[in-house]
Backbone as CSV, one residue per row, in Angstrom:
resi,resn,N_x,N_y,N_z,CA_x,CA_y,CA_z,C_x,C_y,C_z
1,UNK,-79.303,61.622,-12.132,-78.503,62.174,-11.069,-77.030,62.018,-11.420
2,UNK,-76.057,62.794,-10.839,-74.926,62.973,-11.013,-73.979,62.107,-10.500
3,UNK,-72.975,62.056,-10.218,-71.695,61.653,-9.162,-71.264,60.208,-9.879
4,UNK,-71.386,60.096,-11.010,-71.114,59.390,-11.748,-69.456,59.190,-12.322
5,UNK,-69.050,60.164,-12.487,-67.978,60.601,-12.850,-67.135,61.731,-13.102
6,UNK,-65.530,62.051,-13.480,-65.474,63.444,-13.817,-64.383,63.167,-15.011
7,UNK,-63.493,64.294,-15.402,-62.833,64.065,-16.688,-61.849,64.470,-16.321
8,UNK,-60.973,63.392,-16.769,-59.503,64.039,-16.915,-58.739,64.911,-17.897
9,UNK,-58.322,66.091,-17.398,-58.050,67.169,-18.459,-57.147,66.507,-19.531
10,UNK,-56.097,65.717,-18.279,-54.894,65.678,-19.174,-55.260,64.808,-20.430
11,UNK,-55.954,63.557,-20.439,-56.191,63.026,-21.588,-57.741,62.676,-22.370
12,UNK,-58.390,64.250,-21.446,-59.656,64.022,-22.046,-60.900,63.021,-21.698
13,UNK,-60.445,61.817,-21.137,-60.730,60.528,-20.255,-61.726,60.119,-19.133
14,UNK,-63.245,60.138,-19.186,-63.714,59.764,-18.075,-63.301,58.723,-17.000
15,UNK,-63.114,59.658,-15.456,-63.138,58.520,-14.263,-64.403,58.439,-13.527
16,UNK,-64.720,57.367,-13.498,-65.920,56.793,-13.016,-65.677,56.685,-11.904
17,UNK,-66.683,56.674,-10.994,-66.688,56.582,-9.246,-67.555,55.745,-9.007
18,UNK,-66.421,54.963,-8.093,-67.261,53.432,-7.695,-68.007,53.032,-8.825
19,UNK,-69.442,52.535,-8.367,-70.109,51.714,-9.556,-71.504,52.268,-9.573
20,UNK,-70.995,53.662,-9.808,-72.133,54.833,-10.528,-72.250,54.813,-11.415
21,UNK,-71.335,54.205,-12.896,-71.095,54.934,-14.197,-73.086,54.613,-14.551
22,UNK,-73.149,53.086,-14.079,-74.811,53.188,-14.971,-75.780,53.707,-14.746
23,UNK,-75.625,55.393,-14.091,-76.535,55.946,-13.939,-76.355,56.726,-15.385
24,UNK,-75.357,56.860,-16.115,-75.174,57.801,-17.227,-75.577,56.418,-18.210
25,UNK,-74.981,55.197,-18.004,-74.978,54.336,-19.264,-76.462,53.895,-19.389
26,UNK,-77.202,53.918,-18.352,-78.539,53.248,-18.153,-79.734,54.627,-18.877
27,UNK,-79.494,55.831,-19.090,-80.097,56.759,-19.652,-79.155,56.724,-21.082
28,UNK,-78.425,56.300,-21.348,-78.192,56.351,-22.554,-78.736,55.327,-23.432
29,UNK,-78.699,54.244,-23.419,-79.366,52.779,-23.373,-80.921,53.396,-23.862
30,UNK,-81.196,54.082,-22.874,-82.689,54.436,-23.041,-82.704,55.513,-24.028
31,UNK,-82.034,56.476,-24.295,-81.876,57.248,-25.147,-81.929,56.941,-26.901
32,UNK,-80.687,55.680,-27.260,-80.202,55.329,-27.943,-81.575,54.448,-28.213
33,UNK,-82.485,53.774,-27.627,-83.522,53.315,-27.795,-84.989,53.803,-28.241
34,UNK,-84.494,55.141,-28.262,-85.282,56.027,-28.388,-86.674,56.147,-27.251
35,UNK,-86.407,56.020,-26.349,-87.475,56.121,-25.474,-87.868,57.025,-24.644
36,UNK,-86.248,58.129,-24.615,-86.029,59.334,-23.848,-85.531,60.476,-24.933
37,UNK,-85.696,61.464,-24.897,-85.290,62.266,-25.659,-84.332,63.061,-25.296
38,UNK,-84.067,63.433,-23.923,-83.166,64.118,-23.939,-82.150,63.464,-22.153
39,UNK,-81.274,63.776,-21.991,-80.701,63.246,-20.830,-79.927,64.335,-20.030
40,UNK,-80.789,64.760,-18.954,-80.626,65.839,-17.941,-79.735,65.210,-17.179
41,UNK,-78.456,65.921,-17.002,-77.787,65.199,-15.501,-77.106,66.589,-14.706
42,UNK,-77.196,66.209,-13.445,-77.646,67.523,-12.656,-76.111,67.417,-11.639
43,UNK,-75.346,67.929,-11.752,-74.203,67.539,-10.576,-73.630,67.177,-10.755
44,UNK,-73.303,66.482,-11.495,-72.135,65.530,-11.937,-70.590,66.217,-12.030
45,UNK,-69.242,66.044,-11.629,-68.306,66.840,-11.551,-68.116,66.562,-13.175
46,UNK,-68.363,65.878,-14.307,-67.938,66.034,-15.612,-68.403,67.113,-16.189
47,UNK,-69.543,68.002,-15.575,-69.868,69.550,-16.003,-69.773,70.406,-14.927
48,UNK,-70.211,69.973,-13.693,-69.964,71.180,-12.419,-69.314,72.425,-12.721
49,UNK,-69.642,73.473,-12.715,-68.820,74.545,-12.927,-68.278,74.649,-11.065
50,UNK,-66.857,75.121,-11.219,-66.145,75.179,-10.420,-66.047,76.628,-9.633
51,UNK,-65.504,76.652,-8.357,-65.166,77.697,-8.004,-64.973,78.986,-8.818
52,UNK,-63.739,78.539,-9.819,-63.114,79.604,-10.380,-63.990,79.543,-11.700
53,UNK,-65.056,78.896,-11.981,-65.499,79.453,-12.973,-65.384,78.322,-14.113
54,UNK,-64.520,77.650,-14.123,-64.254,76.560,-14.957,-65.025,75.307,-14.954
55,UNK,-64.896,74.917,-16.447,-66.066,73.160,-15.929,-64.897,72.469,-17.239
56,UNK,-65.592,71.075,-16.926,-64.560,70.294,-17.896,-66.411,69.908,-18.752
57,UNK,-66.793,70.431,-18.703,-68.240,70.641,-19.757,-68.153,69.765,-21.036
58,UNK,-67.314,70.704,-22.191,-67.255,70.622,-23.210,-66.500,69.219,-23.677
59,UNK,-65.019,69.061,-22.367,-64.461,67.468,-22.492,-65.705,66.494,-22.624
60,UNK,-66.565,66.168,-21.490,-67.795,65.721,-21.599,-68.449,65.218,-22.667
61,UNK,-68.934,66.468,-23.403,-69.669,66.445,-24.823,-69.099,65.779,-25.696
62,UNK,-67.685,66.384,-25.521,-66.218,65.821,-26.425,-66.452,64.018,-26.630
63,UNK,-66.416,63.833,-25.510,-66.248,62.589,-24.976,-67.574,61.548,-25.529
64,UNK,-68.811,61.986,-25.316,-70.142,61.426,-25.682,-70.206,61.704,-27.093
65,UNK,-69.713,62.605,-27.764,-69.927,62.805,-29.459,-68.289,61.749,-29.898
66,UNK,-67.935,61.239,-29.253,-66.724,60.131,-30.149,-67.207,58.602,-29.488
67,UNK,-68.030,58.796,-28.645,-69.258,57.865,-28.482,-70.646,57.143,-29.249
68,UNK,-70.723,58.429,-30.242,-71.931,58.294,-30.646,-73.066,59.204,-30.306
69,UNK,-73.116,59.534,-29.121,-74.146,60.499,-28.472,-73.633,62.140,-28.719
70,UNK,-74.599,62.456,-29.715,-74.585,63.886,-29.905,-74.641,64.975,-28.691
71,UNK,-73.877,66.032,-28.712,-74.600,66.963,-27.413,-75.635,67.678,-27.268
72,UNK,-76.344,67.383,-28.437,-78.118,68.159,-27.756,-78.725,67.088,-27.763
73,UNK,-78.195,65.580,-27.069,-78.923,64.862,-26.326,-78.735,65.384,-25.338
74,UNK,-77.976,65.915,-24.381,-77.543,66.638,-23.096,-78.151,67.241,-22.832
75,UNK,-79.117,67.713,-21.417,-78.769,69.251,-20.733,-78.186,69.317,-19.597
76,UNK,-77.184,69.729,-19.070,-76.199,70.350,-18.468,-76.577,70.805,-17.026
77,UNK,-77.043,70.228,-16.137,-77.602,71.367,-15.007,-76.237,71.210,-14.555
78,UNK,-75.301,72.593,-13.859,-74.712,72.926,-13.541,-73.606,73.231,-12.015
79,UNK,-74.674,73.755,-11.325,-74.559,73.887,-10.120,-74.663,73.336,-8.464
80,UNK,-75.905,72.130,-9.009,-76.127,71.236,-8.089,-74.706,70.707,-6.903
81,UNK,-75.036,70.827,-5.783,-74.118,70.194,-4.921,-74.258,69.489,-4.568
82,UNK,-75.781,68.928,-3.946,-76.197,67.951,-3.002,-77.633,67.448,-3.631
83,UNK,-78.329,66.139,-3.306,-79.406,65.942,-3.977,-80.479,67.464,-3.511
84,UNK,-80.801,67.677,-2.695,-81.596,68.871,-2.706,-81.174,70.025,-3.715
85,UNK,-80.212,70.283,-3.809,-79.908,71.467,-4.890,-80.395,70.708,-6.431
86,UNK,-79.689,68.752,-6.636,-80.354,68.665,-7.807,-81.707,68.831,-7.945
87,UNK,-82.338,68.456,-6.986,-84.021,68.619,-7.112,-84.670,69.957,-7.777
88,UNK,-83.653,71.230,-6.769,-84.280,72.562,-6.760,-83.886,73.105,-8.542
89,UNK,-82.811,72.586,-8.497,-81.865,73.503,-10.276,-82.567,72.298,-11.371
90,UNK,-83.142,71.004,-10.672,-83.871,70.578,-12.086,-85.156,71.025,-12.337
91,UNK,-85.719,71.332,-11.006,-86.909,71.982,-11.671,-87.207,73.324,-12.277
92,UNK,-86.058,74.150,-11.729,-86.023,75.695,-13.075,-85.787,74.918,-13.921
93,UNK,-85.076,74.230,-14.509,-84.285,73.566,-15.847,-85.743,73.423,-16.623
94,UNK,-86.721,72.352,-15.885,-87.685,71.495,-16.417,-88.981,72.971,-16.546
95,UNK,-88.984,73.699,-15.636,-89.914,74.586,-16.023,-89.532,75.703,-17.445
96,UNK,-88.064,76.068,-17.418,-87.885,76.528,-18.542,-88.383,76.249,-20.036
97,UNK,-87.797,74.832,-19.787,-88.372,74.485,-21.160,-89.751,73.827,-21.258
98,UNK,-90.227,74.055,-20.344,-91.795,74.052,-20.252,-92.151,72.088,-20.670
99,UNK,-91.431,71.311,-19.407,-91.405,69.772,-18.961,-91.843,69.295,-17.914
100,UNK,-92.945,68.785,-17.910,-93.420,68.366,-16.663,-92.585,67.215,-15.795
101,UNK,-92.838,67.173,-14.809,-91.718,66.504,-13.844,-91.772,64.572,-14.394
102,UNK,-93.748,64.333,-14.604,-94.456,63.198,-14.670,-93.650,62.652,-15.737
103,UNK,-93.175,63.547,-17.199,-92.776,63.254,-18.482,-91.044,63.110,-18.284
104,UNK,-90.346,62.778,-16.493,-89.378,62.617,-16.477,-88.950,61.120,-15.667
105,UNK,-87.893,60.510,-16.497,-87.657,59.610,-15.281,-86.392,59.979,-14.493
106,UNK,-86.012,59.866,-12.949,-84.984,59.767,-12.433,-84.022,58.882,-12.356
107,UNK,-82.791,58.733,-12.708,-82.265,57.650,-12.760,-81.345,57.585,-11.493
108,UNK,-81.101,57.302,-10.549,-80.074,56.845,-9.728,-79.696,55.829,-9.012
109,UNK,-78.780,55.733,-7.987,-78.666,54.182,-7.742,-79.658,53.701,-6.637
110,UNK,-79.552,52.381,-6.380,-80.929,51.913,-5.463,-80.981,52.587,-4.221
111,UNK,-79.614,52.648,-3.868,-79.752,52.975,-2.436,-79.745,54.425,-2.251
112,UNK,-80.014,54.665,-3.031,-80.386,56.802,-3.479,-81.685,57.428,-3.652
113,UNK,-82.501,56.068,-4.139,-83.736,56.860,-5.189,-84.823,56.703,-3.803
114,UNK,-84.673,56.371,-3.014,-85.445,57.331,-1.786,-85.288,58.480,-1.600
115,UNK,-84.079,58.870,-0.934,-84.148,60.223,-1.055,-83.974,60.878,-1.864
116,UNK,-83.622,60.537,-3.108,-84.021,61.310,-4.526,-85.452,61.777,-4.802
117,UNK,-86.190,60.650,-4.577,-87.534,60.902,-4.928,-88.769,62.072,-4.023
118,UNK,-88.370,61.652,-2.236,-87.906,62.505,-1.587,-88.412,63.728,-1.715
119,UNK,-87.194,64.225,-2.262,-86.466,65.663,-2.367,-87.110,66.354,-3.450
120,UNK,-87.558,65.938,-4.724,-87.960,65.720,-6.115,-89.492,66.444,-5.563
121,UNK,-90.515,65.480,-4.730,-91.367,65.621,-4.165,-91.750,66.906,-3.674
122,UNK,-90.774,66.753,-2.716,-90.794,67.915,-1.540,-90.655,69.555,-2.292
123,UNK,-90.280,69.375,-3.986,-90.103,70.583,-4.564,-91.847,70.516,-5.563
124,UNK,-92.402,69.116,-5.848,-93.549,69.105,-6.420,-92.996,68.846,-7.347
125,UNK,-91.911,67.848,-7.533,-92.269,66.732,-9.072,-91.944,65.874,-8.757
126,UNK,-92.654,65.201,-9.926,-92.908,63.692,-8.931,-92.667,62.880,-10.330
127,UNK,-91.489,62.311,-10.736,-90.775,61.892,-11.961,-91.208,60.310,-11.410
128,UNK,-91.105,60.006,-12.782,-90.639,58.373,-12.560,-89.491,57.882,-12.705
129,UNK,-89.039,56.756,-11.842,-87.611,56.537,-11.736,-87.398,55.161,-12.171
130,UNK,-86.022,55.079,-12.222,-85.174,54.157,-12.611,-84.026,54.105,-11.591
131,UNK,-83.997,52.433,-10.811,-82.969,52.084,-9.806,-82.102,51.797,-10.564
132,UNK,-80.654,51.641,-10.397,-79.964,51.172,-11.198,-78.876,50.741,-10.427
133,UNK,-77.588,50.126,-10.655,-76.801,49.825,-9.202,-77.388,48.833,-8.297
134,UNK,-78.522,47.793,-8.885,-79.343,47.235,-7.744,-78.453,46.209,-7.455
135,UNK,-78.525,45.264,-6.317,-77.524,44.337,-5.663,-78.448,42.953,-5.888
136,UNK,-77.900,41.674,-6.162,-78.563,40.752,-7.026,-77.745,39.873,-5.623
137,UNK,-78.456,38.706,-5.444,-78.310,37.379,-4.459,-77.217,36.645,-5.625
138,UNK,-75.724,36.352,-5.067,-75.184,35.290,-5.384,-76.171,34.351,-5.763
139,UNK,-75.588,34.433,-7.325,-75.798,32.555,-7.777,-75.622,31.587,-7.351
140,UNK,-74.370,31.115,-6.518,-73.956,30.290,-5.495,-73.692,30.498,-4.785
141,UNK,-73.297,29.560,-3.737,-72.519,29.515,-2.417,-71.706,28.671,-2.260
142,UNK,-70.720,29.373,-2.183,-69.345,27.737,-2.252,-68.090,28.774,-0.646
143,UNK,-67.464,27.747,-0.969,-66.083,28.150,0.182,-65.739,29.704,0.524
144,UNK,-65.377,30.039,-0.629,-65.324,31.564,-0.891,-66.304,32.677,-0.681
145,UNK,-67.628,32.285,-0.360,-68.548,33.100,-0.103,-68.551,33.787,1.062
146,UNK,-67.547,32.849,2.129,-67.528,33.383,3.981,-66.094,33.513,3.794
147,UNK,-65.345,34.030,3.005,-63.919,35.299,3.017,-64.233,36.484,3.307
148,UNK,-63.616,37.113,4.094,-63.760,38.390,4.485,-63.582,39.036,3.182
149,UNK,-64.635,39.868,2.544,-64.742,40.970,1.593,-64.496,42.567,2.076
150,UNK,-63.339,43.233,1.664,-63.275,44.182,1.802,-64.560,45.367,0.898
151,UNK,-65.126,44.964,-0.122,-66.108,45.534,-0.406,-66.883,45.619,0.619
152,UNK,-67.348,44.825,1.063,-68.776,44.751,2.038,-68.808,46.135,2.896
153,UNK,-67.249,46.556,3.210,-67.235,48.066,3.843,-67.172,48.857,3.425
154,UNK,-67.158,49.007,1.816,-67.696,49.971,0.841,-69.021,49.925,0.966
155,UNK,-70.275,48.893,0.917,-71.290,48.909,0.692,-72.001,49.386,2.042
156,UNK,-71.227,49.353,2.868,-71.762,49.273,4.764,-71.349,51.043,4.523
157,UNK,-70.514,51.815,3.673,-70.548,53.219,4.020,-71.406,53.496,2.961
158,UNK,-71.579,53.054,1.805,-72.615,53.831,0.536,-74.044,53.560,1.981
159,UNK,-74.261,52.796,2.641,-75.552,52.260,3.223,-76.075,53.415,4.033
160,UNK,-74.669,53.485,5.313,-74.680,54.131,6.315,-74.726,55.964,5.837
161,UNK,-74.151,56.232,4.938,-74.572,57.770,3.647,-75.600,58.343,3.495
162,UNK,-76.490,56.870,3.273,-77.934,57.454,2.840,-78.511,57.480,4.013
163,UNK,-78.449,56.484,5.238,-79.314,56.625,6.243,-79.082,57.677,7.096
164,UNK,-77.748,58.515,7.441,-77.257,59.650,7.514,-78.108,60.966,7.208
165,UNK,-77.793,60.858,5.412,-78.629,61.550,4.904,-80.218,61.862,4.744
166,UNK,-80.843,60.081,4.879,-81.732,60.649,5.122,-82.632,61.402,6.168
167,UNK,-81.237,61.161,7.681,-81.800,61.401,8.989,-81.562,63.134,8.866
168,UNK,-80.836,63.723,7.974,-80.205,64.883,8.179,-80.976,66.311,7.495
169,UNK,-81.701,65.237,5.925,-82.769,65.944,5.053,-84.267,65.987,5.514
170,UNK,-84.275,64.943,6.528,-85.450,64.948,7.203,-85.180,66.216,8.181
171,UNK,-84.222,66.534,8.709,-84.227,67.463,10.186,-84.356,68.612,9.409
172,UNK,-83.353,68.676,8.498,-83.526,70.070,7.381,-84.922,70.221,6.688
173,UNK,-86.037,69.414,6.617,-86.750,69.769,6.058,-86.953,69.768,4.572
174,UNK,-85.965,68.982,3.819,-85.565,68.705,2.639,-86.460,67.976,1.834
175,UNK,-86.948,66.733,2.433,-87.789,65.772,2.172,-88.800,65.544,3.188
């Protein structure tokens, strides 16, 4: 799944959003391990083609081939806006090249791959996934643990997003 990041024209430069990037680094890992062959990402603004027609695509590729990662490890889905559109544009993608859904894993973050899976479903593939982004119990507890964290209201809107969403894909009929 996408929303990982996008590219900066001016210096070529991935910006990462929030603490998505390991939905791209966690399929690469697997890639580079040889365990996946190819790495579909569906939405992501680092290829989105735009209004006017434009994508920062090729920065992308640019970017993963001075990485190491060649670009026909890539495929490109394009158009996706919302997880339902990734669902719907990965499965032309996956039927094109004649890929069953089973021979895919999904990668997104924990508090996503419900309604990822969902949605995935609700089109008739039924991938195996990968959480990633998962939230781990402090090692300790000391003084500092009961400071007011301004994260915690980052994590209270990524929370409140999905339960949103999933109240909204349910009414739509999505999942």
């Amino acid at each position: 799944m996408g929303g990982f990041a996008s590219m900066n024209v001016q210096t070529g430069q991935m910006r990462y959003e929030q603490d998505r990037a390991d939905r791209l680094w966690e399929a690469i890992r697997l890639w580079k391990k040889g365990q996946i062959g190819n790495i579909l990402i569906t939405g992501d603004p680092t290829s989105i083609l735009q209004e006017d027609g434009t994508s920062t695509r090729d920065l992308f590729l640019n970017y993963m081939e001075e990485l190491g990662v060649p670009r026909t490890a890539f495929i490109l889905e394009q158009q996706a806006r919302n997880t339902r559109e990734n669902a719907k544009f990965t499965k032309e993608i996956l039927e094109a090249k004649q890929i069953a859904g089973k021979e895919c894993i999904l990668i997104t973050s924990a508090t996503h791959i419900r309604r990822s899976l969902k949605c995935f479903a609700k089109i008739g593939l039924h991938p195996d996934f990968l959480s990633v982004n998962t939230y781990d119990a402090p090692s300790n507890i000391n003084h500092r643990s009961f400071y007011p964290d301004w994260k915690a209201a980052v994590k209270w809107q990524e929370l409140l997003n999905e339960w949103i969403g999933d109240w909204a894909y349910t009414m739509m009929g999505y999942m």
